[in-house]
DRENDO-1510 file (C-alpha; in Angstrom, 1 decimal, always signed):
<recs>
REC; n; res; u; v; w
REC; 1; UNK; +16.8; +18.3; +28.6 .
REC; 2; UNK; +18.1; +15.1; +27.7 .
REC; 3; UNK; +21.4; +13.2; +28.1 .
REC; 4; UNK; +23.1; +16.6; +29.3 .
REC; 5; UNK; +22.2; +18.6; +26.1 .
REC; 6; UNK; +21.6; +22.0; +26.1 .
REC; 7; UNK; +18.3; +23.1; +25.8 .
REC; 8; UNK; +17.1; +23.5; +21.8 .
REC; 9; UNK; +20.8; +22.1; +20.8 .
REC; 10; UNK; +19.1; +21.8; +17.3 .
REC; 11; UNK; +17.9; +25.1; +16.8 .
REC; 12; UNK; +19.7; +26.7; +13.5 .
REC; 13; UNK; +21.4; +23.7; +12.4 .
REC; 14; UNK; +21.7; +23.1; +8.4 .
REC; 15; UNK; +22.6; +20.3; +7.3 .
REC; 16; UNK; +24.6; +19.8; +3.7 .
REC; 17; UNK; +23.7; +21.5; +0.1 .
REC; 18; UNK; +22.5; +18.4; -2.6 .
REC; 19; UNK; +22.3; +18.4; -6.3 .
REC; 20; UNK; +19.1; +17.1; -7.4 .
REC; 21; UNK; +20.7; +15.4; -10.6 .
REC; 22; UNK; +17.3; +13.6; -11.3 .
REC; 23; UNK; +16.0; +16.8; -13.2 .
REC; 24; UNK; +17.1; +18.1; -16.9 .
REC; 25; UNK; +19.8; +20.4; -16.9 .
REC; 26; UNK; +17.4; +23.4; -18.3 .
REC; 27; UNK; +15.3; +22.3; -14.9 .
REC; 28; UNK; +18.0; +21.6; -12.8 .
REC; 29; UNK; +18.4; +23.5; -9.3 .
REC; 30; UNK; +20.0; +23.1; -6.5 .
REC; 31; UNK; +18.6; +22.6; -3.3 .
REC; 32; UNK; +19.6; +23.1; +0.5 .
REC; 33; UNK; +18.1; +20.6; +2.5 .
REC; 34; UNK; +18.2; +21.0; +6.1 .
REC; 35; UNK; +18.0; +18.7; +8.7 .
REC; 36; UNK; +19.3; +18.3; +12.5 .
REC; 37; UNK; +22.4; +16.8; +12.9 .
REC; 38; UNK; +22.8; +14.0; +15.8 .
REC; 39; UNK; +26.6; +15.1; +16.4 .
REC; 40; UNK; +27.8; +19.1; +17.4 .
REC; 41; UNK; +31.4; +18.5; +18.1 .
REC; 42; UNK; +31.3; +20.8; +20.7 .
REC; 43; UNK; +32.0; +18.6; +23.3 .
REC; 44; UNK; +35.3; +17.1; +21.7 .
REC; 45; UNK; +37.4; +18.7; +24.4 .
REC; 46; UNK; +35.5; +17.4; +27.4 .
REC; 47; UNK; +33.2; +20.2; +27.7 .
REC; 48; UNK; +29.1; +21.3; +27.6 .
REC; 49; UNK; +27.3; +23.8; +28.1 .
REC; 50; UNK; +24.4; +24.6; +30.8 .
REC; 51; UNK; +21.1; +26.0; +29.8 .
REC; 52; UNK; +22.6; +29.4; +31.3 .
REC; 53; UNK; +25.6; +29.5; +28.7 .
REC; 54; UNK; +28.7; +28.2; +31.1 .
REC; 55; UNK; +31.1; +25.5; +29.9 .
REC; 56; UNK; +31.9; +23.5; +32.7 .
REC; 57; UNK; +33.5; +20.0; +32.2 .
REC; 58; UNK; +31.8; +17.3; +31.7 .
REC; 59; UNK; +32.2; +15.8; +35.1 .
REC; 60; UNK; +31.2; +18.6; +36.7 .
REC; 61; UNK; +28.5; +18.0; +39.1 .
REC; 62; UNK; +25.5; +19.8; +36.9 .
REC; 63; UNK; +26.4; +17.2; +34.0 .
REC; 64; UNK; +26.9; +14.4; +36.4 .
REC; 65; UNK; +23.2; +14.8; +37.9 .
REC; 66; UNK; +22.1; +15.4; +34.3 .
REC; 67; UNK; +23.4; +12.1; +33.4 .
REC; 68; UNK; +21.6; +9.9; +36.1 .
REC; 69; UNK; +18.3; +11.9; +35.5 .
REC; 70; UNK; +18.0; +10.7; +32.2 .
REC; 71; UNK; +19.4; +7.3; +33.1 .
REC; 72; UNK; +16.6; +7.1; +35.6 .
REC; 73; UNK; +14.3; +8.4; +32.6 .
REC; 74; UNK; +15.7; +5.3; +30.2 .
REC; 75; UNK; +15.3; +2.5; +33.1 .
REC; 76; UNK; +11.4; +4.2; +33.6 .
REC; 77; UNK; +10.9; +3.8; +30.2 .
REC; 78; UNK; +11.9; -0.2; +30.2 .
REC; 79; UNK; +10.0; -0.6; +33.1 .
REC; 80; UNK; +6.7; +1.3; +31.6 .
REC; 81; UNK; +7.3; -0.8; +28.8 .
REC; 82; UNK; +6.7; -4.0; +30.6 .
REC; 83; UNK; +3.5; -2.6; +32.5 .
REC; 84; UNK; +2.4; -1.9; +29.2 .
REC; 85; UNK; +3.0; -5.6; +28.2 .
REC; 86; UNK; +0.8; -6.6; +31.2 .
REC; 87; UNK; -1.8; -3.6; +30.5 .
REC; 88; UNK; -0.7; -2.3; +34.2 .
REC; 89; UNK; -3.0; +1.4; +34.6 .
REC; 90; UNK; -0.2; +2.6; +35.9 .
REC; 91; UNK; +1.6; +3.4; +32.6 .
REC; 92; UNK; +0.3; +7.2; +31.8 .
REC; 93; UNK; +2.1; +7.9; +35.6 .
REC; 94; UNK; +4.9; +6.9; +34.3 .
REC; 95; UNK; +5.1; +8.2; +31.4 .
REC; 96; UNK; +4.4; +11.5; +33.0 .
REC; 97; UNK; +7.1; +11.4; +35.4 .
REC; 98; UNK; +9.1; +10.8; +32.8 .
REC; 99; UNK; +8.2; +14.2; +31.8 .
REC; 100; UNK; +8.7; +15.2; +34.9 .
REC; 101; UNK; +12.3; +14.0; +34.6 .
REC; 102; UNK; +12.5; +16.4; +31.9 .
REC; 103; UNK; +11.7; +19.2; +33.7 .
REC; 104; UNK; +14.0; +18.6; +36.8 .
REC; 105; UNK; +17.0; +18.5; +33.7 .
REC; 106; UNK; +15.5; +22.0; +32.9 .
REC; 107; UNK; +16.2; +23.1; +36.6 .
REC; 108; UNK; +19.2; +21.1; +37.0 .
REC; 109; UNK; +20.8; +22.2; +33.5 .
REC; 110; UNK; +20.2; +26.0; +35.4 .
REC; 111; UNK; +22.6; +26.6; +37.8 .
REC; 112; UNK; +20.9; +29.1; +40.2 .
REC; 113; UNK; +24.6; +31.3; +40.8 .
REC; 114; UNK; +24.8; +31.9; +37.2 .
REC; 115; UNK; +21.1; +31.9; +36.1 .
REC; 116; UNK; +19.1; +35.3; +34.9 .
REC; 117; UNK; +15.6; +35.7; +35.9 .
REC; 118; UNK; +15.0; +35.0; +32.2 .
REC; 119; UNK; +16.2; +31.5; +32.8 .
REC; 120; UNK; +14.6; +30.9; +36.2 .
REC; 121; UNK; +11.1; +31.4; +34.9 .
REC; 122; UNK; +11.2; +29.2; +32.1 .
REC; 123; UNK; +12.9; +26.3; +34.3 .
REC; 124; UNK; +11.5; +26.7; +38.1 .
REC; 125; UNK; +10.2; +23.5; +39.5 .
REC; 126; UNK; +7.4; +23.5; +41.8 .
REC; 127; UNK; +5.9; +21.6; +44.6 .
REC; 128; UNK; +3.0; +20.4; +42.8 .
REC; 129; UNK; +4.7; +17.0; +41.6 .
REC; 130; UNK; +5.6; +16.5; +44.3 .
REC; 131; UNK; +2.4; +16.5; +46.2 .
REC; 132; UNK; +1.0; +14.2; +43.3 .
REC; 133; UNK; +3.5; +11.8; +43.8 .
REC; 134; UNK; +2.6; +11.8; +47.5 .
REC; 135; UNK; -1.1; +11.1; +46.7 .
REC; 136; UNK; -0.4; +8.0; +44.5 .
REC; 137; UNK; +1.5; +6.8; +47.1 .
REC; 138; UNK; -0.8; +6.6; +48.8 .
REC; 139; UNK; -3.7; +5.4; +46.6 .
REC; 140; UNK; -1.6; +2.3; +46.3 .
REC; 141; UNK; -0.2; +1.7; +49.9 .
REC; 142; UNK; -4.2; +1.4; +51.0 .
REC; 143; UNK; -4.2; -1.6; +48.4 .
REC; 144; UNK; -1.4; -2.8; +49.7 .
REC; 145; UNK; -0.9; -5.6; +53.1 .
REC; 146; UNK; +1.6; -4.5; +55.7 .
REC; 147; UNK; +5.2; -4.8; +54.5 .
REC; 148; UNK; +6.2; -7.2; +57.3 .
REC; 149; UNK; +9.4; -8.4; +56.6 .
REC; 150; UNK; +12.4; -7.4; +54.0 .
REC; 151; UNK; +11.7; -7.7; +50.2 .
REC; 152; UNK; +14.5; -8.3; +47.7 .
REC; 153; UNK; +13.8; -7.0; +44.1 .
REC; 154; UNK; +11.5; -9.2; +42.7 .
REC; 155; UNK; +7.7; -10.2; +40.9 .
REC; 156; UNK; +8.0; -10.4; +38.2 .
REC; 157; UNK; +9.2; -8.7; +34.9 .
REC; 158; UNK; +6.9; -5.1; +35.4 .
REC; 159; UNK; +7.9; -5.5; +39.3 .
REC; 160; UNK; +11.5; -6.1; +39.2 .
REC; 161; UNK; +12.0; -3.4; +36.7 .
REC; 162; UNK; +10.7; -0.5; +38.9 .
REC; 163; UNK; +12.7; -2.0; +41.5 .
REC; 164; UNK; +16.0; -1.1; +39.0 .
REC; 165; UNK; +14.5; +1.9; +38.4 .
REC; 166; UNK; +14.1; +2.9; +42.3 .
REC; 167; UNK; +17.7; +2.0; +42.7 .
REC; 168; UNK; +18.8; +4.4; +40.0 .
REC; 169; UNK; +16.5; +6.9; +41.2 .
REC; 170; UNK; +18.5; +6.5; +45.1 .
REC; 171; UNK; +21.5; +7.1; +43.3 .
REC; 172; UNK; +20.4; +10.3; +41.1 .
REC; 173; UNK; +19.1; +11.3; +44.5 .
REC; 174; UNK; +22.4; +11.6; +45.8 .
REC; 175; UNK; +24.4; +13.4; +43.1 .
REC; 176; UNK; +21.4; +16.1; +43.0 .
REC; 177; UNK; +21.9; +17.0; +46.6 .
REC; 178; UNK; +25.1; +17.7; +46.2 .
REC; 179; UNK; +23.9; +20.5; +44.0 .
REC; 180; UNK; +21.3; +21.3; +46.4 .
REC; 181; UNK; +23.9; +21.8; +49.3 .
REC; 182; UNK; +25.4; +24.4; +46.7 .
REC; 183; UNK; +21.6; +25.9; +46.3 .
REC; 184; UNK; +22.2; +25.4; +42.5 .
REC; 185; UNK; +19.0; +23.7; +42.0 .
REC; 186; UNK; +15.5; +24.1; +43.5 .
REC; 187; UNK; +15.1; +22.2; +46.6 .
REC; 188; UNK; +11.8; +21.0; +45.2 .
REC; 189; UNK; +13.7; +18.7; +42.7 .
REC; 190; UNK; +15.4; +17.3; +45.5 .
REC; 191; UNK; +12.2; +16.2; +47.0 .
REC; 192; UNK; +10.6; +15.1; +44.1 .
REC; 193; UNK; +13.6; +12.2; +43.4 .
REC; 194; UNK; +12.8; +11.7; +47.0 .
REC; 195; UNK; +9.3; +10.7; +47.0 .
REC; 196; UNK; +9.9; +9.5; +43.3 .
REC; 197; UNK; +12.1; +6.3; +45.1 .
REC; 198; UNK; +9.1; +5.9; +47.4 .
REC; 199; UNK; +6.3; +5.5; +44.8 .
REC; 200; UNK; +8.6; +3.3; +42.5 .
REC; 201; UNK; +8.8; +1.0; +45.8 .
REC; 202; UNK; +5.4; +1.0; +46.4 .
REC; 203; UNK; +4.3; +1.0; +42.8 .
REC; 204; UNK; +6.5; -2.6; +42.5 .
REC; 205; UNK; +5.0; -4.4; +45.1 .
REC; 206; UNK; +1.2; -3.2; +43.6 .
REC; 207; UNK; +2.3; -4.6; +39.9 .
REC; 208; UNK; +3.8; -8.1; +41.7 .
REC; 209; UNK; +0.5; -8.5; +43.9 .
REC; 210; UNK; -1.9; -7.3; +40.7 .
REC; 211; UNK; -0.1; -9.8; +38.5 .
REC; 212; UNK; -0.6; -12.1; +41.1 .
REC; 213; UNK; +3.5; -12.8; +41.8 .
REC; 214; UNK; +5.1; -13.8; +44.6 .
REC; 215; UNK; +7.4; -10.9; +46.4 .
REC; 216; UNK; +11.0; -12.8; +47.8 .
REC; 217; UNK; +11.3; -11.8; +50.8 .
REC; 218; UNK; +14.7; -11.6; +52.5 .
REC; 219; UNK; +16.2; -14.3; +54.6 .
REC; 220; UNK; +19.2; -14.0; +56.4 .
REC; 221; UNK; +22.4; -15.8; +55.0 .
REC; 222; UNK; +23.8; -17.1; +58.7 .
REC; 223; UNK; +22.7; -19.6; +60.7 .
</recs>
């Protein structure tokens, strides 16, 4: 899943028949090429689909958790980008919670009141990420001082940009649970974008101290 699409959105699509005028007439046939179009149209009317076949509006809370997965997917991707800049080891995590990401739009994109067993096999989400997410957390927090004080986003380019990612990740947080109070998603997503805020914290202030830059930290405003 991506952007709210349905799953396979190209599948069957054929794109317009071509004359290939640049053979002789006694040669000349014509051709059907086929190719996947960007655009459906089927969401003129301010509605998509879920992976189980519904039409539900587009604000409706499946699309709305859809849409801050993948923004959290986009803001990962700048910020692997810049760890790649730095050659950071912590890119191929990344790039595989990205994945990841994927696979919770799967689950999300599968409302559990509507969903055949057909489609919960194909889109369950385990504990397993989740666990792994724990151990790199952890892997990283024993390189790590003591956080003694407040930190405001900061460190650099690699650092601040998993702190914008964290924040996103808080927020797609939030609009999943609302699905999970409505058991329309596995809980196990739900912990996963829990954890996944944790190790994008964590994983910032280990880019800032192994680029060697300088954490702000947070002084009150008052006298």
């Amino acid at each position: 899943m991506s952007g709210g699409r349905a799953i396979g959105r190209f599948g069957g699509l054929k794109g317009p028949t071509q004359d290939d005028g640049g053979v002789a007439s006694s040669q000349r046939e014509t051709k059907t090429k086929t190719f996947p179009k960007i655009y459906t149209k089927t969401g003129d009317k301010g509605y998509s689909s879920t992976y189980t076949g519904e039409r539900r509006p587009k604000d409706d809370l499946v699309f709305e958790a859809l849409g801050a997965t993948d923004e959290l997917s986009s803001a990962l991707g700048l910020a692997r980008e810049f760890c790649l800049d730095a050659s950071l080891q912590c890119v191929s995590q990344l790039e595989k919670i990205q994945c990841m990401l994927q696979d919770i739009g799967s689950n999300i994109a599968t409302p559990l009141s509507s969903a055949r067993d057909s489609h919960k096999v194909r889109t369950t989400f385990s504990a397993d990420p989740v666990q792994e997410l724990e151990r790199w957390i952890d892997e990283y927090t024993l390189q790590l001082p003591p956080l003694a004080s407040f930190i405001l986003p900061s460190g650099g380019k690699a650092s601040a940009s998993l702190h914008v990612a964290r924040a996103v990740c808080r927020r797609a947080e939030r609009v999943t649970f609302k699905l999970l109070q409505l058991e329309e998603a596995d809980p196990n997503v739900g912990k996963y974008l829990n954890r996944l805020s944790d190790y994008l914290f964590t994983l910032a202030r280990f880019v800032a101290k192994a680029e060697g830059r300088p954490e702000t930290i947070y002084r009150t405003g008052h006298p």
